[in-house]
C-alpha atoms as one frame of an Amber mdcrd trajectory, in Angstrom:
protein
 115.064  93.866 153.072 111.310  93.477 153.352 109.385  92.771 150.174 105.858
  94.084 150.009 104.434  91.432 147.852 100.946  93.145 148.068 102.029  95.809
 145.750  99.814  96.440 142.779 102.147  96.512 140.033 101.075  97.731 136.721
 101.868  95.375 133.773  99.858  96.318 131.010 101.688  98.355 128.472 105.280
  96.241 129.090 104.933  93.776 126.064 103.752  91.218 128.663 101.835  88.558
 127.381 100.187  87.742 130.268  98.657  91.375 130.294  99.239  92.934 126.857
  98.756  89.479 125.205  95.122  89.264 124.076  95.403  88.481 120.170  98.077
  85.556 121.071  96.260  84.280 124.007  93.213  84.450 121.999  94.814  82.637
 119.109  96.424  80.153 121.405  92.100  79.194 122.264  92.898  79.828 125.776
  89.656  81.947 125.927  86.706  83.841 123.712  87.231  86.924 125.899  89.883
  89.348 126.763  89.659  92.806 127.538  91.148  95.732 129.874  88.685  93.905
 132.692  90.442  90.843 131.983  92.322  89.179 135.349  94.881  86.858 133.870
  96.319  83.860 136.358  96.931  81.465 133.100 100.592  81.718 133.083 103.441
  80.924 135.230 105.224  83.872 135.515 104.196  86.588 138.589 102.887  89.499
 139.224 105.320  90.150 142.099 108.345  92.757 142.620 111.695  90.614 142.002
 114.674  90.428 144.398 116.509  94.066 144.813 119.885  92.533 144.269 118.236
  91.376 140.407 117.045  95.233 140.108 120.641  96.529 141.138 122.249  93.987
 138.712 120.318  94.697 135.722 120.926  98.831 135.991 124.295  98.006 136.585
 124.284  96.217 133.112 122.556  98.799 131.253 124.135 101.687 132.737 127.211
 100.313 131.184 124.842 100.989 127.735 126.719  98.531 125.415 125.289  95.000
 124.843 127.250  92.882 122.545 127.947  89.083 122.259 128.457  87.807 125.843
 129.975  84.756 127.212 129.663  83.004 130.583 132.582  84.117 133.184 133.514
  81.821 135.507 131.174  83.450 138.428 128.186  82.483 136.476 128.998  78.464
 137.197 130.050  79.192 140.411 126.600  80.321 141.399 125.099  77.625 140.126
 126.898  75.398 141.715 126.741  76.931 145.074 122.984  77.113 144.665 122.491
  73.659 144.193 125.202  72.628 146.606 123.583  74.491 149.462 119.822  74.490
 148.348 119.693  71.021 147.663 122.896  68.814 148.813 123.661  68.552 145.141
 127.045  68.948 143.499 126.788  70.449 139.808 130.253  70.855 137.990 130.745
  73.736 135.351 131.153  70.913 132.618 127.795  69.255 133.642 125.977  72.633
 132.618 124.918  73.049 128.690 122.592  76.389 128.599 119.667  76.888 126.597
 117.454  79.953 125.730 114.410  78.565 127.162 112.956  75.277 128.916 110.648
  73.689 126.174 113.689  74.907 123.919 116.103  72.259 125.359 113.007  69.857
 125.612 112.863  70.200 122.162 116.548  69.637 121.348 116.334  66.699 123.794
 113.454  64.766 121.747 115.199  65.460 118.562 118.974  64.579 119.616 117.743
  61.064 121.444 114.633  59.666 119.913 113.435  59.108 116.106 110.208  60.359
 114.612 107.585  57.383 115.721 109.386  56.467 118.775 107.432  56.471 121.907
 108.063  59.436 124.742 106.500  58.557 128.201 104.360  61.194 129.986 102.626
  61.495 133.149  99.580  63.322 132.395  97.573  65.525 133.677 100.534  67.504
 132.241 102.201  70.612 131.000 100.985  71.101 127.752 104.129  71.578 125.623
 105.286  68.200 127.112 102.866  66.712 124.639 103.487  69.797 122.136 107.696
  68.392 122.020 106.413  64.803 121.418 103.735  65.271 118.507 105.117  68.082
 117.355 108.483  66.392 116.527 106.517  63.429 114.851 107.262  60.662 118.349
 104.346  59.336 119.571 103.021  60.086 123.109 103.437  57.268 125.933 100.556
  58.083 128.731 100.991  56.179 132.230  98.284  58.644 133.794  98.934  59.680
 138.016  95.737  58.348 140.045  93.997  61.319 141.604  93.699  60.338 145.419
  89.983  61.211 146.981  91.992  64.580 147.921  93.545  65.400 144.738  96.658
  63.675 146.281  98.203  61.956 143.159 100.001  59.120 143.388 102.459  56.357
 140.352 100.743  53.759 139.110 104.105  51.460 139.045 102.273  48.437 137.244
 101.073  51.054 134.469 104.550  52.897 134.514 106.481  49.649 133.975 104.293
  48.789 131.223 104.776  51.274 129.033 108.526  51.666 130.107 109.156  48.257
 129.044 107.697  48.875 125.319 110.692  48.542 122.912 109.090  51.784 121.478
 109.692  53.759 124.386 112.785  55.614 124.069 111.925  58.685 126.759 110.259
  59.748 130.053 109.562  63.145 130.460 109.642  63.626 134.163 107.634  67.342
 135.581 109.011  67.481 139.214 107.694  68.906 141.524 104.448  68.105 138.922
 102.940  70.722 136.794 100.022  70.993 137.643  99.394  68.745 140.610 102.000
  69.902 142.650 103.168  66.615 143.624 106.905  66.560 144.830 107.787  62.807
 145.029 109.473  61.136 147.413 113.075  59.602 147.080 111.758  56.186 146.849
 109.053  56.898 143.931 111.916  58.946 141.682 114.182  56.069 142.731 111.799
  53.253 141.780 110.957  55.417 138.913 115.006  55.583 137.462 115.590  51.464
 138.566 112.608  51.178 136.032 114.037  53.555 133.446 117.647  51.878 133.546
 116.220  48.219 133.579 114.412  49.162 130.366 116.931  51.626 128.372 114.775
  54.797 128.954 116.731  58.195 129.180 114.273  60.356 131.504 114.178  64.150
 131.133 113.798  65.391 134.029 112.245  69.209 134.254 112.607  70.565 137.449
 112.023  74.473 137.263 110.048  74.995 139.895 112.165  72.783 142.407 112.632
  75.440 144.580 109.295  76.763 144.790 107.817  74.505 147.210 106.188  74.646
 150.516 108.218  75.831 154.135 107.419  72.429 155.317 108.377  70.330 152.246
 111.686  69.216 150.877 112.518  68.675 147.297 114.960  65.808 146.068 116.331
  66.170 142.460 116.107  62.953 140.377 119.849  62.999 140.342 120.437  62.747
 143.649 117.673  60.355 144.269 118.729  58.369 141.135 122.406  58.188 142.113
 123.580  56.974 138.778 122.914  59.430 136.568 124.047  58.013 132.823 120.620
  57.656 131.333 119.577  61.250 133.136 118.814  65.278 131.652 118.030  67.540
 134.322 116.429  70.890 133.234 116.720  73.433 135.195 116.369  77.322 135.449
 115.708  80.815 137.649 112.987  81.732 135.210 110.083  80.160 137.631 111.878
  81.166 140.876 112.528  84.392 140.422 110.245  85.911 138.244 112.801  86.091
 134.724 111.037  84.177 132.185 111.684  87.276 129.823 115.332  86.318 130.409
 115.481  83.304 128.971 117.654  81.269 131.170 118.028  77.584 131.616 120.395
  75.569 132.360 120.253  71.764 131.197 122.498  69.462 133.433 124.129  66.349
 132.062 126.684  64.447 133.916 127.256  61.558 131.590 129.915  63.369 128.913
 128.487  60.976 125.642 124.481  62.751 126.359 126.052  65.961 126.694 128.261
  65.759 123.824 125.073  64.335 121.859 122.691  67.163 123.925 125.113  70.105
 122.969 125.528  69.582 119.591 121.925  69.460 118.751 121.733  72.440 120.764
 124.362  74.361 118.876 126.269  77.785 120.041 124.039  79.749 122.282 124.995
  82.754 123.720 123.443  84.681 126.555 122.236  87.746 126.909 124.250  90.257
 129.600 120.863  90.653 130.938 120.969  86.760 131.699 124.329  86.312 133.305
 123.594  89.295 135.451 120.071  88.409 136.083 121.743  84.177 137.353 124.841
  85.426 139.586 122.321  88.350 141.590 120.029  85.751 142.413 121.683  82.607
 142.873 124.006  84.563 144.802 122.019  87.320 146.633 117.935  85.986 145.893
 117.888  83.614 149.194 116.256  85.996 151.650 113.703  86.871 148.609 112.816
  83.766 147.687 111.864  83.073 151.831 109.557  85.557 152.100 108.018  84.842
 148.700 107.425  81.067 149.868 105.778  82.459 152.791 103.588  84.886 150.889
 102.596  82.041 148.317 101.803  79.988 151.234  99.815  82.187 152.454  97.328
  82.772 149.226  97.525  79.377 148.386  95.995  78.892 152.419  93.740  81.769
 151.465  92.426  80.097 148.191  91.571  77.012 149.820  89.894  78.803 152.390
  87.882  80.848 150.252  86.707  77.803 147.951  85.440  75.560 151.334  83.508
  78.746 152.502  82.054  80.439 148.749  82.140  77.434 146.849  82.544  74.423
 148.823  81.553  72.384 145.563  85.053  72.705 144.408  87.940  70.327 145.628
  91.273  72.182 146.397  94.703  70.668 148.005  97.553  72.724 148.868 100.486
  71.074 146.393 104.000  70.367 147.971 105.348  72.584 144.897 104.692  75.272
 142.558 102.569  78.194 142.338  99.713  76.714 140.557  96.522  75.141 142.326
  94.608  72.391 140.136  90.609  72.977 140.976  88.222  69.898 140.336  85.227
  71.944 139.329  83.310  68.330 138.811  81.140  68.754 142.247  78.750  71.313
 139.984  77.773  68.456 137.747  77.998  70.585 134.894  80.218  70.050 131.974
  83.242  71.283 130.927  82.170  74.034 128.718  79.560  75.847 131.005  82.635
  75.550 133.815  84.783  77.745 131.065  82.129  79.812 130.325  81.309  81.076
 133.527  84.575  81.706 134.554  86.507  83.002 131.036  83.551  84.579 129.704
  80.983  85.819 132.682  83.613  86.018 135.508  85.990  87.280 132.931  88.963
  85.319 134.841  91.373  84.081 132.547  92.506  80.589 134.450  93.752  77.611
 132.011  91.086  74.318 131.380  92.310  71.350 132.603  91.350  69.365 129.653
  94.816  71.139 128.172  96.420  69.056 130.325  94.837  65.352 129.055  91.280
  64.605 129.116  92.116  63.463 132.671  91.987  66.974 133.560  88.619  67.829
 131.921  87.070  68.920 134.850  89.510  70.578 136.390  90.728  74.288 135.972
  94.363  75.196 136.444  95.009  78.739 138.903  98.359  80.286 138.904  98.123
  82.218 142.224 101.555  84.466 142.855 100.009  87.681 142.324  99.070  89.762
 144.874  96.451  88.630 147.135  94.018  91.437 146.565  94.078  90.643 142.611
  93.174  87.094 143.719  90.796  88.180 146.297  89.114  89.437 143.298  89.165
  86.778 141.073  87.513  84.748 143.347  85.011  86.595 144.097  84.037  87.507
 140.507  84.332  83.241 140.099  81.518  82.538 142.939  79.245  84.900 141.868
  78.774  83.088 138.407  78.318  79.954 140.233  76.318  80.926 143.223  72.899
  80.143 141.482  73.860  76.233 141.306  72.726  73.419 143.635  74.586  72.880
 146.880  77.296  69.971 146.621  74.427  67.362 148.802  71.732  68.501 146.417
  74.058  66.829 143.453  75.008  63.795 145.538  71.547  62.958 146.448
């Protein structure tokens, strides 16, 4: 089947938060403005049809029109394990898998069944937010070995740093974001394996979230810190169809843990969680049927990410942009204006009336940054940028700062 990702899909009016969302996103400080001229590309989820099989699946389920307390039949394991098995060479067993309602959920249950309020928790910032939100908001302390921004927005380990802080006796936890959120860095096998030998020498347990693994670029190839790790006793892999496949209302993740003592530790923190019918539908369709999808979204994404970066070096060539080797999202150094952070916001959130997300959310290493999610249709992004230059057209030209 061909997917016509330049369909216009109406959101507003479907409880989205993305689109119906305004007191909450206003609440949240995201922005001062938000109204029915509003073009929101703040949150990971998309504005894109979802596989077919998914939409079969999920009338299936309600045309059955009862939805009680549901358990997990045996082909719900077997898709995940095929998935992984073919996707990415990696063999996940039904009694590795502990399942959680949500991603920062089992992040949560993570820094509260393995650390101790005031232990350190190692982060890589510029970040995902709730990475910091878990740590401080569970009373541990936040660890920061910052990733050096290359002259191309190429970020790279600083293994002195890393080590470092590793080797603290405080430091109890490394949060891993891979492929990174929001550089888009997917790192090699020898960084994640240089980064585990450093974990294991020091007594770390690393946390490894990798939800948008399989979101990546055609010509890139992602390596899951287990299999890059090989021993996997002081390893948590998150994982989940929420980013892939466009189910984040679903609430479906899937934590991995292959040493039995963390998962025995993991689960009970975690307590009984049942899934929804919705869920266990939504997981076998597209683990199982969501392939072909997923192809032609990677090409689409491709595309507008392309289309982004050839919009900013033409409108806007002030701005620095680089293609990540994962995700959806595109981190923007806006610093090139030599204007601060707050007049960057305010012509974009308020005059533009683009909601993006401020880098500084992500560590003041981000301040001058903005982050885009871009897997909407093109046209919606088309106009987003375009609303974006025209606030900025009236500054100096990027030699006129330089000089």
């Amino acid at each position: 089947m061909k997917y016509n990702f330049d369909e216009m899909i109406n959101r507003r009016g479907t409880y989205s938060l993305k689109w119906d969302g305004a007191d909450l996103i206003k609440e949240f400080g995201l922005t001062e403005r938000y109204d029915e001229d509003t073009i929101p590309l703040f949150t990971a989820d998309m504005d894109l049809p979802v596989p077919q099989p998914l939409v079969d699946a999920l009338h299936k389920t309600v045309d059955h029109r009862i939805f009680g307390y549901t358990v997990f039949p045996q082909e719900y394991y077997e898709a995940i394990e095929s998935w992984f098995l073919k996707r990415h060479n990696w063999k996940v067993s039904k009694q590795d898998i502990v399942f959680s309602p949500g991603t920062v959920h089992a992040l949560n249950v993570a820094v509260k069944a393995f650390t101790k309020p005031g232990d350190g928790i190692l982060i890589q910032r510029p970040v995902y937010p709730p990475f910091t939100g878990a740590i401080e908001g569970n009373e541990r302390v936040v660890v920061n070995s910052p990733l050096v921004a290359g002259a191309d927005l190429h970020y790279t380990i600083d293994f002195k740093d890393f080590e470092e802080k590793a080797k603290d006796e405080n430091t109890k936890m490394f949060i891993l974001c891979h492929p990174h959120n929001p550089t888009g860095r997917i790192f090699t096998t020898e960084e994640l394996r240089k980064i585990a030998e450093i974990c294991a020498r020091h007594d770390v347990l690393i946390v490894a979230d990798e939800i948008h693994g399989d979101l990546i670029r055609q010509d890139q190839k992602f390596i899951p810190m287990a299999k890059a790790a090989g021993n996997t006793d002081n390893l948590i892999t998150l994982t989940a169809i929420n980013k892939t496949f466009n189910v984040a209302g679903l609430h479906c993740t899937n934590v991995i843990i292959q040493n039995e003592d963390l998962r025995a530790t993991f689960a009970t923190e975690m307590g009984m969680q049942l899934p929804s019918p919705f869920t266990v539908a939504a997981l076998i369709a597209v683990y199982n049927e969501g392939e072909d999808w997923l192809e032609q979204l990677k090409v689409y994404i491709d595309g507008t990410m392309q289309y982004v970066k050839d919009f900013f070096a033409k409108e806007m060539p002030q701005v620095k942009v680089y293609i990540p080797e994962g995700t959806y999202v595109l981190w923007l150094d806006f610093s090139g204006y030599g204007i601060n952070a707050e007049e960057i916001h305010d012509r974009i959130y308020n005059k533009a009336n683009v909601l993006l997300e401020d880098g500084g959310m992500f560590g003041e290493e981000g301040l001058m940054y903005q982050r885009i999610c871009i897997p909407s249709p093109r046209p919606l992004i088309q106009e987003a940028l375009e609303r974006i230059a025209k606030e900025f057209k009236d500054l100096p030209v990027a030699s006129t700062i330089e000089n």
